[in-house]
C-alpha positions in Angstrom: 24.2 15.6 -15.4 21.1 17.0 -16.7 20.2 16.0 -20.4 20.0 20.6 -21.0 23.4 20.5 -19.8 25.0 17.6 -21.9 23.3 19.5 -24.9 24.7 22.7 -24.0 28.5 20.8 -24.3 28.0 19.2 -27.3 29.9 22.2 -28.6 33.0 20.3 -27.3 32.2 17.6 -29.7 32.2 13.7 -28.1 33.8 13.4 -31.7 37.4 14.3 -29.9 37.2 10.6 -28.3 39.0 9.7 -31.5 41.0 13.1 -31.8 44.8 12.2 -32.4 46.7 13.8 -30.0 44.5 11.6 -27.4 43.7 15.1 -25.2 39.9 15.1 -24.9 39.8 11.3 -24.1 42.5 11.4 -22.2 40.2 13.9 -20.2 37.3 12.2 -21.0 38.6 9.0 -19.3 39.8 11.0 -15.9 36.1 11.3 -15.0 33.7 9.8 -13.4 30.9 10.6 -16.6 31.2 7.4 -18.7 31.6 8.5 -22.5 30.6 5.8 -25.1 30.1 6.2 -28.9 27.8 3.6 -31.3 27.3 2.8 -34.5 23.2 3.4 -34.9 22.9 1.5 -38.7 25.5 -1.6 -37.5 23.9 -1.4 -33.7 27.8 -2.0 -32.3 29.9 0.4 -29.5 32.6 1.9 -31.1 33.8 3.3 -28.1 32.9 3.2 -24.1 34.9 4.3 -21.7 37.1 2.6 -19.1 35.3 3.4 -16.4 32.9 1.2 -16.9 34.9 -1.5 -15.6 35.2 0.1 -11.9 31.1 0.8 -12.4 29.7 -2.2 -13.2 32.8 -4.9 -13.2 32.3 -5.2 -17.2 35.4 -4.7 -19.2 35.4 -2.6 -22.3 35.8 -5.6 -24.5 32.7 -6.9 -23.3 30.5 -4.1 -24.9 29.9 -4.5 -27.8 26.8 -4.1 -29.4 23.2 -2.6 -28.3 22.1 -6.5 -27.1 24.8 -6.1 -24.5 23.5 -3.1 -23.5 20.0 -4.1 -23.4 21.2 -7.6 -21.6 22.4 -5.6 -18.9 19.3 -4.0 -17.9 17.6 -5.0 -15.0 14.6 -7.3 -16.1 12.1 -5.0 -14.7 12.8 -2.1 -16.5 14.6 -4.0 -19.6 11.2 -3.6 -22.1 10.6 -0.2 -21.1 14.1 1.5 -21.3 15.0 -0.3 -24.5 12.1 0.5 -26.0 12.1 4.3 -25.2 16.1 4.6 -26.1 15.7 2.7 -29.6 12.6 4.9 -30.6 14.1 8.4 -29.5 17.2 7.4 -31.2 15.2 6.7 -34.3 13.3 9.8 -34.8 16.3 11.8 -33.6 15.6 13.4 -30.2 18.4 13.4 -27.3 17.0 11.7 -24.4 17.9 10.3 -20.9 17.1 7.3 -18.9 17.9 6.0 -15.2 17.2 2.2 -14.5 19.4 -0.6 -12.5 22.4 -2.2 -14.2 23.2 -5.5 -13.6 26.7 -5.5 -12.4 29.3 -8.2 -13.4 29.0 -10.2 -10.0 25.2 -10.0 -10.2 24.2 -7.0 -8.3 22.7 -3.8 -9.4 23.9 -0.6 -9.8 21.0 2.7 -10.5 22.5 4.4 -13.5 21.1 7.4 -15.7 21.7 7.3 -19.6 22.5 11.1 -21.0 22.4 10.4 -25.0 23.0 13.0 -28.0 21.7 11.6 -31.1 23.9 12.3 -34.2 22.1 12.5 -37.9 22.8 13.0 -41.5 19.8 13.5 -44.5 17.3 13.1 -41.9 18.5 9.4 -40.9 20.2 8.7 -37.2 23.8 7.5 -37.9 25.1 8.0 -34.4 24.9 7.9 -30.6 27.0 9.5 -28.4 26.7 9.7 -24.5 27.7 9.5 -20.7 26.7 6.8 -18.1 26.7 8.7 -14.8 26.0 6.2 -11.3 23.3 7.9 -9.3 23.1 4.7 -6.9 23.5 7.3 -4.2 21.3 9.1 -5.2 18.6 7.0 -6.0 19.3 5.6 -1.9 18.8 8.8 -0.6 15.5 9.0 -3.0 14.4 5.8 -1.0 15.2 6.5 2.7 13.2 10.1 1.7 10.6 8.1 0.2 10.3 5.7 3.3 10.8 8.9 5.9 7.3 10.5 3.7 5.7 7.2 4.5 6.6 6.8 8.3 5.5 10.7 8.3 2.1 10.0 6.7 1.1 6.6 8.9 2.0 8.8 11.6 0.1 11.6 10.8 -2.7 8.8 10.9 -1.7 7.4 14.3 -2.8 8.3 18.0 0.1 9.3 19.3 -0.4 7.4 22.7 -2.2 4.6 22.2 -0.7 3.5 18.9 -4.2 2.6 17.4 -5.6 4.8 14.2 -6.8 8.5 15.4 -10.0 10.3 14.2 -8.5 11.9 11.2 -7.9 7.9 9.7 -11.1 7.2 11.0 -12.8 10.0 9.5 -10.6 8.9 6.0 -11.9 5.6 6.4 -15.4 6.3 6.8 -15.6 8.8 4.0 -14.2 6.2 2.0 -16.3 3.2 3.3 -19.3 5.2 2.9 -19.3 6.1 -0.5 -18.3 1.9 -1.7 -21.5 1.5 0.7 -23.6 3.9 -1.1 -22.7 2.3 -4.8 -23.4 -1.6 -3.3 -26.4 -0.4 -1.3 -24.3 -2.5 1.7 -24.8 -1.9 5.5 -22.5 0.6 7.2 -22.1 -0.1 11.0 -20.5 2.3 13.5 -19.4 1.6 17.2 -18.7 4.3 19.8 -17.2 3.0 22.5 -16.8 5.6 25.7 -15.0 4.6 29.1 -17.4 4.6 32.1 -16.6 7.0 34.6 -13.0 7.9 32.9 -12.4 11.6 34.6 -13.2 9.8 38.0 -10.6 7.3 37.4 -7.7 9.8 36.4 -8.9 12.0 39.5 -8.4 8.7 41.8 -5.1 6.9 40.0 -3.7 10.3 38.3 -2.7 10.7 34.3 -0.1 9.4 33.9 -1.9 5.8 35.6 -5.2 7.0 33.2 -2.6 7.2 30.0 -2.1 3.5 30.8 -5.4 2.6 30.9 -6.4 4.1 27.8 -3.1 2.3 26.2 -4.3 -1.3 27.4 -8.0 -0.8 26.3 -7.2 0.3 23.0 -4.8 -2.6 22.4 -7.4 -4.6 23.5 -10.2 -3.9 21.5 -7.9 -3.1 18.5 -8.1 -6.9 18.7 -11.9 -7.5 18.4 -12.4 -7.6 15.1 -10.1 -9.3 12.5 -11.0 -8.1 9.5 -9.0 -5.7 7.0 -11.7 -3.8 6.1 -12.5 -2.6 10.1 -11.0 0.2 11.3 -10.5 0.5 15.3 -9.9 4.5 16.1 -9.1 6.7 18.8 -12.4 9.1 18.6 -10.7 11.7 21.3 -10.0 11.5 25.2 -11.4 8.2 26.4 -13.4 7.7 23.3 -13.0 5.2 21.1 -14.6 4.6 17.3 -15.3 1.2 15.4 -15.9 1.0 12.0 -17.7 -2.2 10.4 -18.2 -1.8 6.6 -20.5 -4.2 5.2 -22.1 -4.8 8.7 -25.5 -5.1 9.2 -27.8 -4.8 12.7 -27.3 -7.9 14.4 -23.4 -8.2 13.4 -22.2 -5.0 14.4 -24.6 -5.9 18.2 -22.9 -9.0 18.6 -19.0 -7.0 17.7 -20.0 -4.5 20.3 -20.9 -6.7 22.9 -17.5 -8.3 22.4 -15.8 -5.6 22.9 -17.7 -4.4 26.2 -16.7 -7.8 27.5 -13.2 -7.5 26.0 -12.6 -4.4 28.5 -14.6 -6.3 31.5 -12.2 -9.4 30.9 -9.2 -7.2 31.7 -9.9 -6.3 35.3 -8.4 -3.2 35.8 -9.4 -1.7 39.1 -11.8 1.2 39.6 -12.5 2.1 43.1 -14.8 5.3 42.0 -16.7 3.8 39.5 -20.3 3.9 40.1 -21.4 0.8 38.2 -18.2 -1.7 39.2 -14.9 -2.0 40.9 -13.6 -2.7 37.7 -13.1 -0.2 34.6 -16.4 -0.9 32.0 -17.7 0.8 29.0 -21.2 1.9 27.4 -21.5 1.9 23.9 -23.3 3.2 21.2 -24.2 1.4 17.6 -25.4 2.7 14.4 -26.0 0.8 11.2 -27.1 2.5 8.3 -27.6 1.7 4.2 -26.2 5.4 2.6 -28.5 6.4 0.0 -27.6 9.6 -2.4 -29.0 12.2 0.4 -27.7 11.2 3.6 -23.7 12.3 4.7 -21.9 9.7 7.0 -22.0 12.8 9.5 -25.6 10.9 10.0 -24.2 7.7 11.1 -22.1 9.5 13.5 -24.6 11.1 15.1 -27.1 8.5 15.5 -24.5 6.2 17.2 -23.7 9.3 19.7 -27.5 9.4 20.4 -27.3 5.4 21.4 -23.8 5.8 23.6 -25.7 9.2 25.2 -29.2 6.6 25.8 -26.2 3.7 27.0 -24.6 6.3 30.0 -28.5 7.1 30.7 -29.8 3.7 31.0 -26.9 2.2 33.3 -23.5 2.5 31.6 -21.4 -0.6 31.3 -23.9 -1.8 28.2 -24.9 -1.3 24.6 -27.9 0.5 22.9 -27.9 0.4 19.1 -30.4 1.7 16.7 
């Protein structure tokens, strides 16, 4: 129940909780809505209903004043809710609030709060309201929640090999780039192409080739263990590195690692033209951003070193 809605039934008047002829709380009690009634100037429940007992396991006798309430609010959300409840009461404006209560047994159950605030001269004297159990619908909030997440490292994932896939990497570096720019700190990029690839697909077939790719990007996802570097799948049998905080002589050294990495796993390539095992040739860029240059630059200038790497002899690594 929306806090519009309970304001458009207030005509109904929570006051018939104490009607005579029992009717309206008869009716009152029959649902699921929790009605309670409290004393604002003595701080006490004068009324809740029932139902709270099958909610949260707490009999009606155990309500009975706002430190109850407040008690029963999970501790991470205690200070906030309490606060915002006891100063919209005080000035007088309805309000809601969801939050976890703490059940009887010890467990939580996600409640919202729909509360009418009653005043006479100017001064609150009353609070009337419904406790409504949205546990459900706070799980189906969740698994939605978790679904968006799955959906968004996905979106970020190559879909065969598992490892990150240009649009991360391109995320990553635009993000890298611009901490680089305000430290003044090395940025080091690695491209990393398989030698003789289409050769190899044409000899073993796809399917053999999606392999391949799988096993060398798990591989070299390996390389380098910090959080900060981002291993990629660049596109086809392209892969990307990306070394914040990397200068020359590290990002050489994390290259020829990886180069070695592939050689150490053997996998035959009878039409290679540089061994009988697959290799790669790769290409290194370090660069300081300054306030005129784009990380496009970076990217280019390590294409320029893998293009001299294939030239030179494949299987090695230039880096500028």
């Amino acid at each position: 129940m929306t806090l519009s809605k309970f304001n458009e039934n207030k005509a109904m008047n929570i006051d018939c909780i104490d009607c005579k002829d029992g009717t309206y709380k008869t009716l009152l009690e029959s649902t699921k809505a929790i009605p309670w009634k409290m004393d604002w100037a003595a701080k006490k429940f004068t009324y809740i209903g029932p139902q709270i007992e099958y909610l949260l396991g707490w009999k009606q006798d155990d309500w009975k004043t706002a430190q109850d309430w407040i008690d029963r609010i999970h501790p991470d959300y205690r200070e906030k809710i309490a606060n915002h409840c006891i100063n919209q009461s005080e000035v007088g404006t309805d309000h809601e609030a969801d939050y976890p209560a703490i059940t009887a047994d010890g467990h939580y159950i996600w409640v919202r709060e729909v509360v009418h605030v009653i005043r006479k001269n100017g001064v609150t004297t009353e609070l009337v309201g419904f406790i409504f159990d949205i546990s459900e619908r706070k799980k189906l909030e969740e698994e939605l929640i978790l679904k968006n997440k799955q959906l968004e490292a996905y979106s970020f994932q190559d879909g065969l090999t598992g490892v990150a896939n240009r649009r991360m990497f391109g995320r990553s570096l635009f993000t890298e780039w611009g901490r680089a720019q305000r430290n003044l700190q090395p940025v080091s990029v690695a491209l990393i192409d398989i030698d003789y690839f289409k050769q190899y697909n044409d000899s073993y077939g796809h399917i053999q080739g999606d392999i391949c790719l799988t096993q060398i990007a798990t591989a070299l996802n390996k390389v380098s263990q910090r959080s900060s570097d981002l291993f990629a799948r660049y596109g086809g049998e392209e892969f990307v590195l990306l070394l914040p905080d990397t200068g020359h002589a590290a990002a050489l050294e994390i290259a020829e690692r990886c180069r070695n990495t592939v050689l150490k796993l053997k996998i035959p390539h009878e039409s290679s033209s540089v061994s009988d095992v697959i290799t790669v040739s790769v290409g290194v860029s370090t660069l300081i951003p300054t306030a005129d240059t784009e990380p496009a630059a970076i990217i280019e200038a390590a294409d320029r070193m893998l293009y001299q790497a294939k030239r030179k002899s494949r299987n090695c690594v230039e880096c500028c």
